[in-house]
Structures are given as structure tokens and as C-alpha cells.
C-alpha positions, 0 to 999 in steps of 0.5 A: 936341350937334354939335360945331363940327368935325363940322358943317365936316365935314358941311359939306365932304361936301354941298360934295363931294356937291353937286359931284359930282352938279353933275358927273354923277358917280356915287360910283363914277365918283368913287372911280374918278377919286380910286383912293379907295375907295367906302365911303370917299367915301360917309363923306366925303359923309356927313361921318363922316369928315374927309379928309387934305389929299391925299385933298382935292386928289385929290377937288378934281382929280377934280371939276375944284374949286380944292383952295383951295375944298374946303379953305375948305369943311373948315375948313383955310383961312378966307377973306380978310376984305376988310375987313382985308387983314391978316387971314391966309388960312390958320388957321395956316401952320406947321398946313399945313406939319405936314400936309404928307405928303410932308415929313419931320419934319427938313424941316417944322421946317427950313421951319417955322424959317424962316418963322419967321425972316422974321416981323417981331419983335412 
């Protein structure tokens, strides 16, 4: 039986596939493009692999694609439900901050305090 996460991840990578082609590129060209290995793209494409959020961004830069789009397509962000304009956008916030690579541990519980700080009291 397939699993939620791996039909998001089969999803993402015929997103990617598609785009790429849309762009006549090869996975090549794009694995130039992104400095990703070709074997690694082809993984993604074929959604045996789930990218980080830098390899999205250097994917979505290459493919001239809103990072926001391929991030929607992985599963990271939901889109917002016109019907409740408070529904949020992102799963979660402190998740986008956790994932951050270019944060250390001291700096994501420093902003992750202070987000929370500014949320109203429930």
C-alpha cells in the first residue's frame, strides 16, 4: 500500500519532470543548472527521494518555478482556503524554521521563542 508521503513525493517529482521538459531541458542540463547530481535528480523525478528545502529552491531557481509552487507540490505548504482566510498557509511555522540549514539550533529556538511570544494567548 502507498503511503501518503510517497504519492506527494511521486507527485513533487512528475511536477519537476514535467517542468523540466516544459523548459527543454534535459536532466542533465538541469543537474548542471542546480550542481545536483544526475542520479539524484532522476530519484526526485521518480519520487524515490524527498528534497530538502535547499535542493527545492535550487530546483524551482533552475526551472524559473516560485519555490512556494514546488513546496506546495512536496507537501510543505498547504494552499490558502479562500473560504477561510484564516486558515494558515504553511503546515506549521516552527516545522519551516526547524528546516532551516543556515540557522543554528541557538537561533531556531531564539526565533521559534519568538513567534511564539507574538501569537495570541488561546
Amino acid at each position: 500500500m502507498t503511503e501518503p508521503r510517497d504519492s506527494q513525493m511521486e507527485a513533487l517529482g512528475a511536477f519537476i519532470r514535467n517542468k523540466r521538459k516544459l523548459a527543454n531541458l534535459s536532466l542533465r542540463q538541469l543537474a548542471e543548472r542546480t550542481k545536483l547530481s544526475n542520479p539524484y535528480l532522476s530519484q526526485i523525478e521518480r519520487g524515490l527521494h524527498q528534497p530538502s528545502v535547499r535542493v527545492i529552491r535550487l530546483i524551482s531557481d533552475a526551472l524559473n518555478v516560485p519555490a512556494q509552487t514546488l513546496l506546495t507540490q512536496a507537501g510543505l505548504l498547504h494552499h490558502r482556503d479562500k473560504h477561510d482566510p484564516s486558515a494558515p498557509t504553511e503546515i506549521s511555522v516552527e516545522a519551516a524554521i526547524q528546516a532551516e540549514s543556515r540557522l543554528t539550533d541557538a537561533q531556531k529556538s531564539a526565533l521559534i521563542s519568538v513567534f511564539r511570544s507574538m501569537l495570541p494567548a488561546e
